[in-house]
C-alpha positions as CSV (number, residue, x, y, z in Angstrom):
1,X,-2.2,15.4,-14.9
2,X,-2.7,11.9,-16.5
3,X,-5.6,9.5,-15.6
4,X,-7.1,9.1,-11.8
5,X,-5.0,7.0,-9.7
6,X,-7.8,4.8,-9.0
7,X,-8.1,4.0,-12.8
8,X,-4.5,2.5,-13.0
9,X,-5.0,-1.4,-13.1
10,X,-4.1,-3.5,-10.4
11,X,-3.7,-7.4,-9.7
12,X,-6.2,-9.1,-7.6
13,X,-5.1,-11.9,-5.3
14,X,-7.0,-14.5,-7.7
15,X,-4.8,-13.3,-10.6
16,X,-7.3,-10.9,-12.1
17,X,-7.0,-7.2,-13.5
18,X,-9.3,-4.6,-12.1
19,X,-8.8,-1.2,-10.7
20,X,-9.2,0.9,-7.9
21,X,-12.5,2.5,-8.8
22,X,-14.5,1.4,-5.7
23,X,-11.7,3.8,-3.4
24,X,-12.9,7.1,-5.6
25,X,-13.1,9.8,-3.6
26,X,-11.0,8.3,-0.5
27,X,-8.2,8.8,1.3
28,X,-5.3,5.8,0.4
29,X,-2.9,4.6,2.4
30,X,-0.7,1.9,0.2
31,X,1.8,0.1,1.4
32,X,3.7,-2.5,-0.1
33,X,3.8,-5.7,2.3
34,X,5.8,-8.7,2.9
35,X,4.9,-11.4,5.6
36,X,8.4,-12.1,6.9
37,X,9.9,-8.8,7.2
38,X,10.6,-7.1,10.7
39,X,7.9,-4.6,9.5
40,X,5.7,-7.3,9.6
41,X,4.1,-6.0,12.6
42,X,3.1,-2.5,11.0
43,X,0.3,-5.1,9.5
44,X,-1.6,-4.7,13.6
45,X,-1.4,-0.9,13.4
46,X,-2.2,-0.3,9.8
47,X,-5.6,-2.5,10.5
48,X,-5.7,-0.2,13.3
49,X,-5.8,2.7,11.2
50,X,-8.3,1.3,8.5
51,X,-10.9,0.1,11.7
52,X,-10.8,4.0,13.0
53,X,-11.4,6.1,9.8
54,X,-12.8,3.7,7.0
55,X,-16.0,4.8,8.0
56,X,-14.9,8.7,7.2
57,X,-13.8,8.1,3.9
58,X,-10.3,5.9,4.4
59,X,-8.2,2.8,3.5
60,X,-5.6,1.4,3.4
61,X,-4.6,-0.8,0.4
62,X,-1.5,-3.4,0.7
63,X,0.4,-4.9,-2.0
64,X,2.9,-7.7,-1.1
65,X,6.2,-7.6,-2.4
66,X,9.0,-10.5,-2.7
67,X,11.8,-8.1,-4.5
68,X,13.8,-7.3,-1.0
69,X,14.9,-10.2,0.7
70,X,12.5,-12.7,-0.7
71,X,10.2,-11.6,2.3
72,X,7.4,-12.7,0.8
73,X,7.4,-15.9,-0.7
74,X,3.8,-17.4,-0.3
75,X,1.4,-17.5,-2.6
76,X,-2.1,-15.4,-2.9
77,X,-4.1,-17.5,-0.6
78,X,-1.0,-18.2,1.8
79,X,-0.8,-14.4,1.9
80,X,-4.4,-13.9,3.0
81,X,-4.1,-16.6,5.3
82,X,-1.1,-15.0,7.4
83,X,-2.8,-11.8,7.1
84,X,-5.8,-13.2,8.6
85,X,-5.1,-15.3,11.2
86,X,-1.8,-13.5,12.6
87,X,-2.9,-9.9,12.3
88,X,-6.7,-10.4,11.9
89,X,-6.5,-8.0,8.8
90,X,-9.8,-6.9,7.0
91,X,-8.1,-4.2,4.7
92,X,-7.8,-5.2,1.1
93,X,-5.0,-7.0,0.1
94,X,-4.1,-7.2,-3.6
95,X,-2.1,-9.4,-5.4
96,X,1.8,-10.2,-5.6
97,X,3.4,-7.3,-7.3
98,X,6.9,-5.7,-8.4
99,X,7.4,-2.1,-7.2
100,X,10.7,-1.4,-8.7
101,X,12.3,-2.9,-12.4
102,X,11.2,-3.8,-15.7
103,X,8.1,-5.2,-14.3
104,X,6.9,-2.6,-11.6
105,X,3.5,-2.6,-11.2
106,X,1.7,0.7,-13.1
107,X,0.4,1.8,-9.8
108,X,3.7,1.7,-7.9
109,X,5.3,3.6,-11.1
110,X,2.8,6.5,-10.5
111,X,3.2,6.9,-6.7
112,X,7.4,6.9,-7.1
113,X,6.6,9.3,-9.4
114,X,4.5,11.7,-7.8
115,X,6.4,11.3,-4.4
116,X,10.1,10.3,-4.7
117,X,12.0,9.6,-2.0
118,X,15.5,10.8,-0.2
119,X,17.4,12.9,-2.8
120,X,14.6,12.4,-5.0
121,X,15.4,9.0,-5.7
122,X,12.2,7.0,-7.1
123,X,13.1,3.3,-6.0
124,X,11.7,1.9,-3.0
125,X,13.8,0.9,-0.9
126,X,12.1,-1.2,1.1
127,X,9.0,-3.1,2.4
128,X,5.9,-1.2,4.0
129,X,7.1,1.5,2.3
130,X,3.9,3.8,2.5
131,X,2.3,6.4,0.2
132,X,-0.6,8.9,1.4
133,X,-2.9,10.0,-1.7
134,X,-5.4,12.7,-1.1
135,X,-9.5,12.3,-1.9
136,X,-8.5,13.7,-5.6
137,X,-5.7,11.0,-5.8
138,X,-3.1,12.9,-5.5
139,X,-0.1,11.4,-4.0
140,X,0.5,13.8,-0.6
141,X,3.6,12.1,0.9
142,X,5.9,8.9,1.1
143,X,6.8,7.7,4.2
144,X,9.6,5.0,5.1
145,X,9.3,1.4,6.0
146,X,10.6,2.9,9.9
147,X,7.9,5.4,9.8
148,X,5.1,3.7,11.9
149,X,1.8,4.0,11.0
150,X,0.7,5.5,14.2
151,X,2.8,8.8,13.6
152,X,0.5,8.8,10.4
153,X,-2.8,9.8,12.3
154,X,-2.3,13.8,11.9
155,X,-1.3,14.0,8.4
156,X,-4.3,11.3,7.7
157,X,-7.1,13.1,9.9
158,X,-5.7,16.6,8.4
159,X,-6.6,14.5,4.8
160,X,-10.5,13.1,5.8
């Protein structure tokens, strides 16, 4: 297998390159975002999630998207904003990224890799499009944007 997933780079909201060292060890939930979607909402359980089991090894990493529907249109700091104050989110939000195309982000590359979806088609498909990776970061399954994080729980607690 190539490098740990939490060695791929990522985009920080302020721009910058770093990786997902600090989640070594954990169990990922990521889940690319937009603010405008009919999703949206899914931001209230995922935070849910992250408030019951970060403390057992767990979280939940978001990376807004603006390639279906132009659902996401604001910048970094509008982002975080919405996040905030409409969904009082405390998870880690990244920075703006592609997930499908010439410029899909490394990390989004790996999980449609490792997990495709229907008739093993890699593209995503959608927003809040969610992929579960294991403490070894391994990528365990993808789940749609209908999928709603509650029916999550079992396959995450069977993970911790």
């Amino acid at each position: 297998m190539s490098d740990a997933i939490t060695t791929i780079p990522v985009t920080m909201p302020d721009g910058s390159s770093a990786d997902l060292s600090a989640f070594t060890g954990q169990v990922l939930l990521i889940v690319n975002t937009a603010s405008k979607c009919g999703f949206t909402p899914q931001y209230a359980e995922l935070e849910q999630l992250w408030r019951i089991y970060r403390d057992r090894g767990f979280a939940v990493l978001a990376f807004p998207c603006n390639q279906f529907g132009g659902q996401e249109p604001g910048d970094a700091e509008e982002i975080a904003q919405f996040c905030s104050l409409r969904y009082d989110v405390t998870f880690p939000v990244f920075g703006k990224v592609d997930v499908n195309g010439a410029n899909a982000a490394p990390l989004f590359e790996r999980l449609k890799s490792e997990a495709p979806g229907v008739l093993g088609t890699e593209a995503i498909k959608w927003n809040f499009t969610k992929f579960l990776v294991d403490r070894n970061g391994k990528v365990v399954d993808r789940y749609a944007p209908t999928t709603s994080p509650r029916d999550l729980i079992n396959p995450i607690e069977s993970l911790l």
